[in-house]
C-alpha positions as protocol buffer text, in pm:
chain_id: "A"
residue {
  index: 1
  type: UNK
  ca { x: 10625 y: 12747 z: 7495 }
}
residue {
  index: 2
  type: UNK
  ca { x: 10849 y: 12468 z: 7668 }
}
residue {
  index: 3
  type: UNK
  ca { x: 10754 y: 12619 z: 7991 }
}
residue {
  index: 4
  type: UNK
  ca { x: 10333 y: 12594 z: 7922 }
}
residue {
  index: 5
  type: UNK
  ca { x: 10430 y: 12247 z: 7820 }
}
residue {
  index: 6
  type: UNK
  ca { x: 10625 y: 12159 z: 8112 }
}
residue {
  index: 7
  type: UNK
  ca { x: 10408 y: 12282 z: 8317 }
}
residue {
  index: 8
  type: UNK
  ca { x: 10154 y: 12038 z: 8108 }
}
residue {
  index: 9
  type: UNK
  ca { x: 10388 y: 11762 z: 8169 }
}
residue {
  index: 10
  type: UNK
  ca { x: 10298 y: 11838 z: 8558 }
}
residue {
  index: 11
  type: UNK
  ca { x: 9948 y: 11828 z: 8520 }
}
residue {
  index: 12
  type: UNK
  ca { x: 9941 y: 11500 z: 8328 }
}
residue {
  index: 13
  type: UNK
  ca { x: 10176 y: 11348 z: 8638 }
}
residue {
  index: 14
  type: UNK
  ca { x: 9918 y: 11454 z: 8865 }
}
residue {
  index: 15
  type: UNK
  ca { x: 9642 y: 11289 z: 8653 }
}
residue {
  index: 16
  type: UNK
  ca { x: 9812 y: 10988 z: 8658 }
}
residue {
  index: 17
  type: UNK
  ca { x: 9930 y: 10991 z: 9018 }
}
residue {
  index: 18
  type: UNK
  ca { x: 9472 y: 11050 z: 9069 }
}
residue {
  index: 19
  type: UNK
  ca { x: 9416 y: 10700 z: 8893 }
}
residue {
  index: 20
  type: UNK
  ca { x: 9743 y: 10487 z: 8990 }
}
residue {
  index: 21
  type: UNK
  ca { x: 9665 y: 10589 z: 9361 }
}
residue {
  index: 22
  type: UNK
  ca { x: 9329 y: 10495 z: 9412 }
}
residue {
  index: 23
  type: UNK
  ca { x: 9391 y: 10197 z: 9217 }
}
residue {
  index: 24
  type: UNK
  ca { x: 9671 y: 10064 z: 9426 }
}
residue {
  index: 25
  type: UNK
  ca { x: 9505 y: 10111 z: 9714 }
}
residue {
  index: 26
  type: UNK
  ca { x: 9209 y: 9879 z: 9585 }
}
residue {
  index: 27
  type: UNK
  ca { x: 9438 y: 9635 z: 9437 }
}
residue {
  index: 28
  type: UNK
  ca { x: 9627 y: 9608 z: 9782 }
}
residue {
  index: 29
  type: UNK
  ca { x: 9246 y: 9527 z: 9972 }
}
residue {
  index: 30
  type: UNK
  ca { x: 9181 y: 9265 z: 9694 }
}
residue {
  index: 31
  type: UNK
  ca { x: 9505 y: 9085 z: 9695 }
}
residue {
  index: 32
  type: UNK
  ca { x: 9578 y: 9212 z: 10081 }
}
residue {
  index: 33
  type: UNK
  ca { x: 9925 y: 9289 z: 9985 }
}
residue {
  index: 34
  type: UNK
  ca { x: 10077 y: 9382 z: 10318 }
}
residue {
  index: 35
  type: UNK
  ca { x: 10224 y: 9778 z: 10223 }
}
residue {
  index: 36
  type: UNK
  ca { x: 10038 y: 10017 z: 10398 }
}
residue {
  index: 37
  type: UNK
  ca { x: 9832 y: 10291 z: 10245 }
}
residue {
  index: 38
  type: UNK
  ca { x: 10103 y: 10588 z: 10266 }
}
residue {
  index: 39
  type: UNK
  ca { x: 10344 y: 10308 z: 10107 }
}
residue {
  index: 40
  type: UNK
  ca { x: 10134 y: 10294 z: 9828 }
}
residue {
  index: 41
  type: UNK
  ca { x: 10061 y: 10658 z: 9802 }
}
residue {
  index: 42
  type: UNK
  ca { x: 10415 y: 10709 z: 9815 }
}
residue {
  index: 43
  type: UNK
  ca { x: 10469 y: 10454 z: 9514 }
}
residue {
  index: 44
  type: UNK
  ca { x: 10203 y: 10656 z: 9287 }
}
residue {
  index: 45
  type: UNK
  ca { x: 10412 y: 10990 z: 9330 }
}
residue {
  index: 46
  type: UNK
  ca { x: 10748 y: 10818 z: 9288 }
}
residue {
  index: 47
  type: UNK
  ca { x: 10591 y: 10607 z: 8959 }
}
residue {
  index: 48
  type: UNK
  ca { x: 10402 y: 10880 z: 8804 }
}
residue {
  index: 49
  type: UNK
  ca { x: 10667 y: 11139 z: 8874 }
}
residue {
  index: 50
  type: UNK
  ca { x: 10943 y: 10940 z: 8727 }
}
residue {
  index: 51
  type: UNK
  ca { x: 10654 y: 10884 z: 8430 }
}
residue {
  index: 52
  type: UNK
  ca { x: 10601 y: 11270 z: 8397 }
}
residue {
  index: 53
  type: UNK
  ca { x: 10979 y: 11353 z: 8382 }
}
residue {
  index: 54
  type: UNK
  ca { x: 11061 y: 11113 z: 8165 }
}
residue {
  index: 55
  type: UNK
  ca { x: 10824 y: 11213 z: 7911 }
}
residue {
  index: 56
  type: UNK
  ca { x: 10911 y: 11577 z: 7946 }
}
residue {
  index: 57
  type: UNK
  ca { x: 11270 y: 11495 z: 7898 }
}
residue {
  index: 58
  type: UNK
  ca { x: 11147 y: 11292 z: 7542 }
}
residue {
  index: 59
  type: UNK
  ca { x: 10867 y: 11514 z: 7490 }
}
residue {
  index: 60
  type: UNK
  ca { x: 10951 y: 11851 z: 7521 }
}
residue {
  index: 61
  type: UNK
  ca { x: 11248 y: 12029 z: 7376 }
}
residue {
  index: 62
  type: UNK
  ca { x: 11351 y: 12227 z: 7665 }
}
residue {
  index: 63
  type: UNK
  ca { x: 11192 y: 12031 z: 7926 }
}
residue {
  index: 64
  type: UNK
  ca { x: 11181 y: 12284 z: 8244 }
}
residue {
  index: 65
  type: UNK
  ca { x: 11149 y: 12040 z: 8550 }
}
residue {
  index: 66
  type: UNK
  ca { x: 11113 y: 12279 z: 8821 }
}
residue {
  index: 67
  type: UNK
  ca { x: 10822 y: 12427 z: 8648 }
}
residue {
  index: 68
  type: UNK
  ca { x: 10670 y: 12064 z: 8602 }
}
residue {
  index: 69
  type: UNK
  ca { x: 10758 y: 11936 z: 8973 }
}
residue {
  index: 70
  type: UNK
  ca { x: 10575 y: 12278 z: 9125 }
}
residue {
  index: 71
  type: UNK
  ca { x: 10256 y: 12178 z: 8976 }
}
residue {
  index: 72
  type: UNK
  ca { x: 10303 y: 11787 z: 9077 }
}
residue {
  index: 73
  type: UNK
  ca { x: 10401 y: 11872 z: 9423 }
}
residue {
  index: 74
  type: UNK
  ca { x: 10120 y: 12158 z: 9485 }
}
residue {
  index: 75
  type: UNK
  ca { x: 9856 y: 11886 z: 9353 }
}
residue {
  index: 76
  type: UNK
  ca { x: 9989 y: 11546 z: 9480 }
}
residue {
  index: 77
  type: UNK
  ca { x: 10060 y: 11715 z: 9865 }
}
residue {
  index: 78
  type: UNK
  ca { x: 9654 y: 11846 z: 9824 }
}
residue {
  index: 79
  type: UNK
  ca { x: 9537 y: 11469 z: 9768 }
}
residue {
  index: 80
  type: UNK
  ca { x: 9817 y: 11351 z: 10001 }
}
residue {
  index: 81
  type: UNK
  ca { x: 9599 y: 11600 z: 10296 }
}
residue {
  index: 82
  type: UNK
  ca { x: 9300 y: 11489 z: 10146 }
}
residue {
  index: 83
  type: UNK
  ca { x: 9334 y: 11188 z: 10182 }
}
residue {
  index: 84
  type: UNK
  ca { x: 9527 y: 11202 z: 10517 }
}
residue {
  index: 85
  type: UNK
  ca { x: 9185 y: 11380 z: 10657 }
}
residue {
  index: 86
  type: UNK
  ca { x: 8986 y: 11085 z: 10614 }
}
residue {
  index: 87
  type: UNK
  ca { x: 9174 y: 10767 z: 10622 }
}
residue {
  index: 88
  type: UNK
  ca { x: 9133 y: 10608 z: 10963 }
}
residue {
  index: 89
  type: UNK
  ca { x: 8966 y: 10902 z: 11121 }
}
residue {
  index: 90
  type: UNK
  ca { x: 8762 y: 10754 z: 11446 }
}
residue {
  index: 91
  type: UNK
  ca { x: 8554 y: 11060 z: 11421 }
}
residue {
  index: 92
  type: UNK
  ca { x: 8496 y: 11057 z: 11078 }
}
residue {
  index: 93
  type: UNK
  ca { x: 8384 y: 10684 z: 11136 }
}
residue {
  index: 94
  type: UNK
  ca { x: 8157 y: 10770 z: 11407 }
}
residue {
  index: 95
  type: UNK
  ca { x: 8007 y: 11066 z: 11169 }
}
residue {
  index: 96
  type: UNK
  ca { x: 7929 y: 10793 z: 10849 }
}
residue {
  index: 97
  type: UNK
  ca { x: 7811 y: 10563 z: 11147 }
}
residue {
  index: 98
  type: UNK
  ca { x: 7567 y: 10803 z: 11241 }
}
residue {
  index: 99
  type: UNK
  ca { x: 7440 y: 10848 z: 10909 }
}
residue {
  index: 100
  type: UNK
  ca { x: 7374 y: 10528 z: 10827 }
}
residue {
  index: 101
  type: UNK
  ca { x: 7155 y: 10458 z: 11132 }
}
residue {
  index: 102
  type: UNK
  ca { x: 6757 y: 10462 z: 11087 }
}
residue {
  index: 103
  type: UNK
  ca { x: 6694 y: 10804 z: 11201 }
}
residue {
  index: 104
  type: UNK
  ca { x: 7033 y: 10950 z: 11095 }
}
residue {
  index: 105
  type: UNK
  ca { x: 7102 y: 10905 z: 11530 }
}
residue {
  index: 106
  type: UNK
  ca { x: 7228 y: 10736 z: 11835 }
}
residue {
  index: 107
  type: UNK
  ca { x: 7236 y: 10759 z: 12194 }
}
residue {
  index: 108
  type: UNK
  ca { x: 7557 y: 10840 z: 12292 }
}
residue {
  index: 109
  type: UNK
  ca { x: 7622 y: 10550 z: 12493 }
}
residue {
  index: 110
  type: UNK
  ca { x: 7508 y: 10336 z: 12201 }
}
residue {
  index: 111
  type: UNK
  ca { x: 7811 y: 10489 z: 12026 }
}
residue {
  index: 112
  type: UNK
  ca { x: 8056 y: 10439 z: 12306 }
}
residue {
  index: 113
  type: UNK
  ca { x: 7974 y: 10070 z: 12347 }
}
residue {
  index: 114
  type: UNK
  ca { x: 7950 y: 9985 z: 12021 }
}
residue {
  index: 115
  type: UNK
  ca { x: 8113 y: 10173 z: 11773 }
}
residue {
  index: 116
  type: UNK
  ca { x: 8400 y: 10319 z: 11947 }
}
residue {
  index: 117
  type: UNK
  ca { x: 8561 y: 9969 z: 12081 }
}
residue {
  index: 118
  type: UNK
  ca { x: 8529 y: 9815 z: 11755 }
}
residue {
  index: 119
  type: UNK
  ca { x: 8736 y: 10130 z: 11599 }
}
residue {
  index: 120
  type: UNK
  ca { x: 9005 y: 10095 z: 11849 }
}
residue {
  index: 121
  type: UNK
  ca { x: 9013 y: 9744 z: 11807 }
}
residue {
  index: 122
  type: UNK
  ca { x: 9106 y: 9774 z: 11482 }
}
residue {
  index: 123
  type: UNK
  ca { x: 9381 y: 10059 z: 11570 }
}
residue {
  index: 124
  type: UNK
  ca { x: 9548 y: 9819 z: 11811 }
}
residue {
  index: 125
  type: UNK
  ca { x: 9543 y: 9576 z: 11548 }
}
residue {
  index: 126
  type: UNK
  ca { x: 9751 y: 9823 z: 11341 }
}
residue {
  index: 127
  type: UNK
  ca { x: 10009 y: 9900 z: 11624 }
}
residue {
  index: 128
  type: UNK
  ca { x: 10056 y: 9528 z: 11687 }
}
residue {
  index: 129
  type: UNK
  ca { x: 10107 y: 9455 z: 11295 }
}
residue {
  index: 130
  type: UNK
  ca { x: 10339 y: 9747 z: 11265 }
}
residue {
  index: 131
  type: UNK
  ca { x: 10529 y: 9583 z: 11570 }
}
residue {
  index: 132
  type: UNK
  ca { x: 10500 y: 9893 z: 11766 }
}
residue {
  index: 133
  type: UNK
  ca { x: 10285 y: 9741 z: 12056 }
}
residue {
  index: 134
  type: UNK
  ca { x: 10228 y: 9375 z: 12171 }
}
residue {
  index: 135
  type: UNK
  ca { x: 9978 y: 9212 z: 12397 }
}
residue {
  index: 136
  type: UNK
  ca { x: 10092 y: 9146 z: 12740 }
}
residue {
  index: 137
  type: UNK
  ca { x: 9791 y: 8927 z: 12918 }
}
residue {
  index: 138
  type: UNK
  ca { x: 9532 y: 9160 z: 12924 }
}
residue {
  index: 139
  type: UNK
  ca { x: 9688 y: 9479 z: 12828 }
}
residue {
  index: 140
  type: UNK
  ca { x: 9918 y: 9615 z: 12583 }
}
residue {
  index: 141
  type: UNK
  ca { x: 10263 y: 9733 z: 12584 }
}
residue {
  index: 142
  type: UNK
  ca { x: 10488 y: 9964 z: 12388 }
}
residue {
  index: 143
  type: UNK
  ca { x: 10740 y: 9715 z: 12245 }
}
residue {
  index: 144
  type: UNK
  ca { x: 11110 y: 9872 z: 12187 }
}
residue {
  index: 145
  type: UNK
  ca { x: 11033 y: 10044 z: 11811 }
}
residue {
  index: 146
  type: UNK
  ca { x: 10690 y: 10168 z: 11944 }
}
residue {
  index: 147
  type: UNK
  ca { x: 10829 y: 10361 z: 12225 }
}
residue {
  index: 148
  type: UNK
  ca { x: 11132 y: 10518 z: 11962 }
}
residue {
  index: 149
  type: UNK
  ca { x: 10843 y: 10643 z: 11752 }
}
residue {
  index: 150
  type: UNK
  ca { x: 10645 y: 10764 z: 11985 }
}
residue {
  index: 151
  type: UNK
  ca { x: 10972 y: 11015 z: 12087 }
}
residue {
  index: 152
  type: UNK
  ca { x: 11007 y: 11097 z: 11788 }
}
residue {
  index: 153
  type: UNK
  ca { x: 10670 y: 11156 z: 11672 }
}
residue {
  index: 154
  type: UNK
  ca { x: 10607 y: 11361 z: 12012 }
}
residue {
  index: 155
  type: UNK
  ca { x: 10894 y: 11571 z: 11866 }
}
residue {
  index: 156
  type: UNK
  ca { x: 10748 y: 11618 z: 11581 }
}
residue {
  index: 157
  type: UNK
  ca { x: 10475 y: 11760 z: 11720 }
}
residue {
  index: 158
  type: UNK
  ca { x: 10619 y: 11990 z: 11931 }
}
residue {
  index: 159
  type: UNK
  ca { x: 10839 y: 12106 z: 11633 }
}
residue {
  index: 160
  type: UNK
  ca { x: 10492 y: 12119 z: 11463 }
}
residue {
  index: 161
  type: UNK
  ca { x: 10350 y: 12303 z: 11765 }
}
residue {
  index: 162
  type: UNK
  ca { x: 10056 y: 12035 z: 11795 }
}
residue {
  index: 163
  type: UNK
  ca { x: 9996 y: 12052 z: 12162 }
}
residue {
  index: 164
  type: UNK
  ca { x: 9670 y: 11895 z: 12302 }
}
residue {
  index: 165
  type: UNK
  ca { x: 9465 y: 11806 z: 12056 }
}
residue {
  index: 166
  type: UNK
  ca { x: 9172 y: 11687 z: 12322 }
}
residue {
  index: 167
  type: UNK
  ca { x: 9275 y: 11397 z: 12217 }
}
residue {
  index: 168
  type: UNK
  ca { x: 9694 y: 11331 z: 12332 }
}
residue {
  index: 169
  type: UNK
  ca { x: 9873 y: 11588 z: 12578 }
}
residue {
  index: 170
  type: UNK
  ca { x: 10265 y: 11623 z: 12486 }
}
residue {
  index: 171
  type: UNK
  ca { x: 10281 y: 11814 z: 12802 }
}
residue {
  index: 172
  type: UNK
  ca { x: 10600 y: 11677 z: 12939 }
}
């Protein structure tokens, strides 16, 4: 029985790690707090985790945590992809762009001239916030932290065995 109800215990961490995370993230837009979306996803798991054990370890006589953290991990690392899939996706913004023209279409240069700037606009933005990049007249530069990421995130990938993604070529 302890280990159905642990196993509960799980499922009601997930459920609350579904509401808090959504609602941080609004809560951040309204009162632009300045953590970053995966900071706040990462403060839902560690808040409604810590919630979840602590009631098993109150609530349940022989509170199995294992058997509870499988069930938050499987679920919470699903929404984590989830939601990794479409935040900031430019083709994902070009797709809801597209569908929310008259006609459900657009020229492709339309697109390109348009939408496409205004996207990576906003991902420069991001770098320069983050102080990984920083304007230098009329281009941009790779500031000191920016170009330690960047080895370590081509690393990453090539741990991950991301190559080119049509997108970035890790070639060297």
């Amino acid at each position: 029985m302890s280990d159905t109800m642990s196993f509960a215990i799980g499922l009601f961490a997930v459920v609350v790690f579904a509401l808090l995370a959504p609602a941080l993230q609004l809560m951040a837009r309204a009162r632009a707090w300045p953590l970053g979306a995966v900071t706040l996803l990462a403060i839902a798991a560690v808040a409604s985790h810590g919630l979840g054990v602590t009631l098993g370890i109150f609530a349940v006589p022989q509170f199995q945590y294992w058997d509870a953290a499988s069930v938050f991990g499987f679920f919470v690392m699903a929404y984590v992809f989830a939601f990794g899939a479409v935040y900031k996706s430019v083709s994902l913004e070009i797709l809801l762009g597209l569908v929310d023209r008259p006609g459900r279409a657009a020229p492709l240069s339309e697109i390109v001239e348009k939408q496409v700037p205004d996207l990576f606009r906003g991902r420069i933005e991001n770098l320069v916030d983050g102080g990984l990049v920083e304007p230098d007249g009329p281009r941009f530069v790779a500031t000191p932290a920016g170009r330690n990421m960047a080895r370590h995130i081509g690393r990453l990938r090539r741990a991950f065995g991301i190559g080119d993604t049509s997108l970035y070529d890790f070639s060297d």
